[in-house]
N, C-alpha and C positions, 0 to 999 in steps of 0.2 A: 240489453240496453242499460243495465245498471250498472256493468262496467264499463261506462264510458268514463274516460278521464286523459286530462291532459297535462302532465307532470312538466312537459317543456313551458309552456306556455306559463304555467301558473308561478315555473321560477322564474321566467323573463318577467312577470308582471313583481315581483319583491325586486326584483331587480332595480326595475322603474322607479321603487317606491325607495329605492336606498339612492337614487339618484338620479335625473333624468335627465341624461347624455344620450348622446349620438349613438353609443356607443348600443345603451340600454333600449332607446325606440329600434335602433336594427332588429336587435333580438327580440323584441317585441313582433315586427314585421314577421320576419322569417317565422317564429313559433306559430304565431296567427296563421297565418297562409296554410304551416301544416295541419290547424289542429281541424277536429273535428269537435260540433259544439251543439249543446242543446237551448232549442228555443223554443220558447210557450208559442200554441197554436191557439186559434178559436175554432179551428177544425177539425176534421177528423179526415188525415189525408189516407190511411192505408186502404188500399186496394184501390185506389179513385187516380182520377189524374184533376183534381180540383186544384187549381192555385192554394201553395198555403196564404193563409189569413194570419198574419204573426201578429202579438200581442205587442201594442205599447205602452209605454208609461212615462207619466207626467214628471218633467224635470224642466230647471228653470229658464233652461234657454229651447224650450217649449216640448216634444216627443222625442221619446228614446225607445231605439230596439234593443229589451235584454236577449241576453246570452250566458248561456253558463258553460263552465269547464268538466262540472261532474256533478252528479247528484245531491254532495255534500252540502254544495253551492245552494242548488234547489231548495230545499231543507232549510235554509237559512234567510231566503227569498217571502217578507210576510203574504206576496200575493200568491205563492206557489199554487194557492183553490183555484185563480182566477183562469188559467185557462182550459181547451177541453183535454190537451194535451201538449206533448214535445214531438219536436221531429228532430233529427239529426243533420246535420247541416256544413260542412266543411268551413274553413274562417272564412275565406275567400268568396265563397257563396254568402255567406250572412255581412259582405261586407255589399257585396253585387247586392243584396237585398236593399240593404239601408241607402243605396242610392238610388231605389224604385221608389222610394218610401218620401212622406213626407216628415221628416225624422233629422235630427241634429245629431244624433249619436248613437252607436253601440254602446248598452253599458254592459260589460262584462262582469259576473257574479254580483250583480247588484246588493246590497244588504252584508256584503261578504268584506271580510278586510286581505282577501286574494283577489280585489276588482279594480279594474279601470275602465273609460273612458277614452272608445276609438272616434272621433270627431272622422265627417265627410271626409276632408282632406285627407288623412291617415288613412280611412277605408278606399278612398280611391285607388292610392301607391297597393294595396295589398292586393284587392279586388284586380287590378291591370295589372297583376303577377310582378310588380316590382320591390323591388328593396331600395333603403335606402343606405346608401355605401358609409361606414363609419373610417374612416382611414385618420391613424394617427391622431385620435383625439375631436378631428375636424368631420362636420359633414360636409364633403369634400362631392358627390356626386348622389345625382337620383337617375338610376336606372327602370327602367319601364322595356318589358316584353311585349307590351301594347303599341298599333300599328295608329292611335288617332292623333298622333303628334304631327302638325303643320309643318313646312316647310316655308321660313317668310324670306328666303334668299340669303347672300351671303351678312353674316358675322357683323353685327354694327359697331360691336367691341372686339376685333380679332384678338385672336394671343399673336404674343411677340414674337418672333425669330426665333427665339431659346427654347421657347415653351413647345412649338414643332417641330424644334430637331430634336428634343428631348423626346417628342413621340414618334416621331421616326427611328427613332435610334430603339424604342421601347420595343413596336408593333412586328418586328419582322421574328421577335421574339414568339409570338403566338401563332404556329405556321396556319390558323385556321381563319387569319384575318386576310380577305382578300383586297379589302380597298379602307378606306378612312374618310371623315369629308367634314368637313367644321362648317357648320351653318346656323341662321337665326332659325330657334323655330318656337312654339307656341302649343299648349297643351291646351289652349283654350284659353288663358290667362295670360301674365307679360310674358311679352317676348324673351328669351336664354340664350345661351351662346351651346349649342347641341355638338357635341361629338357622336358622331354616327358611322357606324362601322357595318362594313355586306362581310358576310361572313360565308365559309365553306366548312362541307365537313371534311375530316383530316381519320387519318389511319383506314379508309376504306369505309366509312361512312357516309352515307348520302347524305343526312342533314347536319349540321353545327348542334348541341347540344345549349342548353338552359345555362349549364355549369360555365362551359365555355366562355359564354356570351359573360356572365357578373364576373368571372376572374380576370377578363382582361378591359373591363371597366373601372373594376378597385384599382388596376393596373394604374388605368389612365387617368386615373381622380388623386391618387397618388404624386405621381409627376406631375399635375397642372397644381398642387397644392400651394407652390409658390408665386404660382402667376396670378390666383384669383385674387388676393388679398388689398390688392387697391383698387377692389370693382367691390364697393360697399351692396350688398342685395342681389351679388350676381353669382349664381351658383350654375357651377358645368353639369347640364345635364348629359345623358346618355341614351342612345336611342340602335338598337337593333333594326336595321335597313333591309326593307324588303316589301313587295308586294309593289305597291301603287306608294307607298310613302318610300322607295328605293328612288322610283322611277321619277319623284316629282324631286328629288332630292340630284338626283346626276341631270335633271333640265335646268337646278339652278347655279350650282356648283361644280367644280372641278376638284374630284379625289386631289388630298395634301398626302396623301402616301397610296401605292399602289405595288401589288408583288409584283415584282421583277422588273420595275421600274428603273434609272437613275435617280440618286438623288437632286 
């Protein structure tokens, strides 16, 4: 247990702290999602199957879940007595925690100057396994492997003519993208203009992979870079099609690209 540590993480977070770009909250994301992390219990979870009890603490826009990256961290923490112990905790799971929680934030290495400050919003995109696309300077696209995305019909803002032949011309590139569909849709908040894509797997694979699905997003966040820029507040998100959010998605919309289609 006492070599837990997490070296990616801890440099995405100086990252952050030398500058906080698009660029640097990605890597922040990505590191997060892999690391594994320790957090103060009031329990004593081993051998049991008791819900942990995680430790909070007072900060000014009201409780926070700490976390740490290594025991060094710990060490450095003045409540480190306060609880009965640590459990280990993947990001992604301590992010899924904090929004069980009645809590504003993750504070990472709290006391430590290798800490930051994961607010709900940022734990949501990690915890729903997404990243958020840094392309070219711009945040240009938020990606989500998570299926609770709405479908509110088509496009209230379409893209232009250019901006679909640019992705047309793009997708036949990625032979594991079977269809395309541009719609309004809704993560529970304002409505977006959603690119959504049903995907296959490719080389003799029954499923599309994870990797797939974010490199032909950057793709798409890439190319739309030009068209978003006189839609003040309006960011293309991205959404993996499948399940019951496929199916409510082709009753509202008609695929703008399709394998073996004409154009």
């Amino acid at each position: 247990m006492r070599t837990t540590t997490n070296p990616e993480l801890v440099q995405a977070i100086r990252e952050l702290e030398r500058g906080d770009t698009p660029m640097a909250q990605s890597s922040l994301d990505s590191a997060l999602s892999a690391s594994r992390l320790l957090v103060p219990v009031w329990n004593d979870t081993r051998g049991g199957t008791e819900p942990v009890r995680p430790v909070l603490v007072r900060v000014p826009d009201g409780a926070a879940l700490p976390a740490f990256t290594d025991w060094d961290a710990v060490e450095q923490w003045p409540d480190r007595a306060t609880p009965h112990g640590f459990v280990i905790l993947s990001g992604r799971d301590v992010c899924r925690l904090l929004l069980r929680l009645d809590a504003s934030s993750v504070q990472l290495n709290p006391s430590s100057p290798k800490g930051v400050r994961i607010g709900k919003g940022r734990a949501g995109i990690v915890a729903d396994g997404g990243t958020t696309a840094e392309i070219d300077g711009t945040l240009a696209a938020y990606t989500t492997l998570d299926s609770r995305l709405a479908c509110l019909g088509r496009a209230r803002v379409p893209l232009d003519s250019d901006a679909v032949l640019k992705l047309r011309e793009l997708l036949p590139g990625y032979p594991f993208v079977r269809r395309a569909f541009l719609f309004e849709g809704s993560f529970g908040g304002p409505s977006r203009l959603v690119v959504g894509v049903d995907l296959q797997g490719r080389d003799g694979a029954a499923e599309p992979s994870e990797t797939d699905y974010e490199n032909v997003m950057r793709a798409v966040g890439k190319s739309l870079l030009g068209h978003l820029g006189d839609q003040p507040g309006k960011i293309a998100d991205g959404a993996w099609l499948k399940g019951e959010l496929l199916r409510s998605v082709e009753r509202e919309v008609a695929p703008f690209f399709e394998v073996g289609s004409p154009d």
